[in-house]
N, C-alpha and C positions, 0 to 999 in steps of 0.2 A: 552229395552223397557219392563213396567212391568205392569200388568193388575190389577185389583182384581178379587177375586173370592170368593167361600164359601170353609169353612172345617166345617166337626164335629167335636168337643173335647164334649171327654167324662165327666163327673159329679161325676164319683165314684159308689155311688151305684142311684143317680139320673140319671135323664133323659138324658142328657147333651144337646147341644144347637150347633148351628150354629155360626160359627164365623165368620169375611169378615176379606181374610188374600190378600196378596199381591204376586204375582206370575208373576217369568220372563219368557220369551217367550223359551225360550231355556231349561229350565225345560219343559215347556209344552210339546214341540217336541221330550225331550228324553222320557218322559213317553207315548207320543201318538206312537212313533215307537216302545217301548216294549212292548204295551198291541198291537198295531198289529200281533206283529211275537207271541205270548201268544195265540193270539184270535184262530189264523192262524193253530200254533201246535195242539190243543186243536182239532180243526175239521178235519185235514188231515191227511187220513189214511195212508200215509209213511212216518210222522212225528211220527203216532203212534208208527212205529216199528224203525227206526233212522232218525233221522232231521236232518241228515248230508249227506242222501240219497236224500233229497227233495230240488230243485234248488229253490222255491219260498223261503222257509224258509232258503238258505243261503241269498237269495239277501236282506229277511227282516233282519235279524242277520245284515248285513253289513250296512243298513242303521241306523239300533239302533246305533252300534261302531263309525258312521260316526256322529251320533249327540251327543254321548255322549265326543268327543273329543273336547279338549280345542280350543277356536275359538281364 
Protein backbone atom coordinates (compact mmCIF):
# COMPACT_ATOMS: atom_id res chain seq x y z
CA UNK A 1 0.00 0.00 0.00
CA UNK A 2 1.60 3.36 -0.95
CA UNK A 3 0.44 6.98 0.22
CA UNK A 4 1.65 10.33 -0.95
CA UNK A 5 3.43 12.68 0.91
CA UNK A 6 5.86 15.89 0.54
CA UNK A 7 9.58 16.10 0.03
CA UNK A 8 11.99 19.01 -0.39
CA UNK A 9 14.23 19.03 -3.38
CA UNK A 10 16.63 21.46 -3.52
CA UNK A 11 17.10 24.38 -6.40
CA UNK A 12 20.70 24.81 -6.42
CA UNK A 13 21.60 28.03 -5.23
CA UNK A 14 17.50 28.86 -5.32
CA UNK A 15 15.07 28.43 -2.99
CA UNK A 16 14.00 24.87 -3.94
CA UNK A 17 10.23 23.77 -3.43
CA UNK A 18 8.04 20.95 -2.36
CA UNK A 19 7.41 18.08 -4.29
CA UNK A 20 4.23 15.35 -3.75
CA UNK A 21 6.31 12.11 -3.94
CA UNK A 22 4.88 8.55 -3.34
CA UNK A 23 5.70 6.55 -0.26
CA UNK A 24 5.02 2.78 0.89
CA UNK A 25 4.11 1.96 4.16
CA UNK A 26 6.84 -0.29 5.03
CA UNK A 27 9.41 2.49 4.21
CA UNK A 28 7.39 4.56 6.56
CA UNK A 29 7.66 1.97 9.54
CA UNK A 30 11.40 1.41 9.06
CA UNK A 31 12.17 5.04 9.35
CA UNK A 32 9.61 5.69 12.19
CA UNK A 33 11.31 2.75 14.20
CA UNK A 34 14.90 4.45 13.59
CA UNK A 35 14.14 7.85 14.42
CA UNK A 36 12.48 6.10 17.63
CA UNK A 37 15.71 4.26 18.95
CA UNK A 38 17.73 7.87 17.52
CA UNK A 39 15.18 9.98 19.55
CA UNK A 40 15.46 7.49 22.52
CA UNK A 41 19.61 7.40 22.42
CA UNK A 42 19.95 11.02 22.15
CA UNK A 43 18.03 11.54 25.70
CA UNK A 44 18.96 8.51 27.83
CA UNK A 45 21.70 8.95 29.96
CA UNK A 46 22.94 4.98 29.64
CA UNK A 47 22.65 5.29 26.06
CA UNK A 48 24.97 8.06 26.65
CA UNK A 49 27.66 6.00 27.95
CA UNK A 50 26.84 2.30 25.87
CA UNK A 51 23.47 1.44 24.35
CA UNK A 52 24.32 -1.93 24.63
CA UNK A 53 23.76 -1.32 28.55
CA UNK A 54 20.24 0.02 28.07
CA UNK A 55 17.34 -2.79 27.77
CA UNK A 56 14.85 0.06 26.03
CA UNK A 57 17.25 0.86 23.35
CA UNK A 58 18.01 -3.02 22.71
CA UNK A 59 14.32 -3.79 22.36
CA UNK A 60 14.03 -0.34 20.04
CA UNK A 61 17.27 -1.72 17.82
CA UNK A 62 15.28 -5.15 17.49
CA UNK A 63 12.15 -3.63 16.29
CA UNK A 64 14.05 -1.32 13.63
CA UNK A 65 16.00 -5.06 12.36
CA UNK A 66 12.51 -6.49 12.66
CA UNK A 67 11.01 -3.84 10.00
CA UNK A 68 13.74 -3.42 7.98
CA UNK A 69 13.76 -7.30 7.02
CA UNK A 70 12.30 -8.45 3.80
CA UNK A 71 8.57 -9.41 4.44
Amino acid sequence: MSRAGWAYVPAGSGRGRLQRIASNSREARVQRAYRTYIDHCRGCAVCAVDSALCPTAEELWGTYQAAIKPS
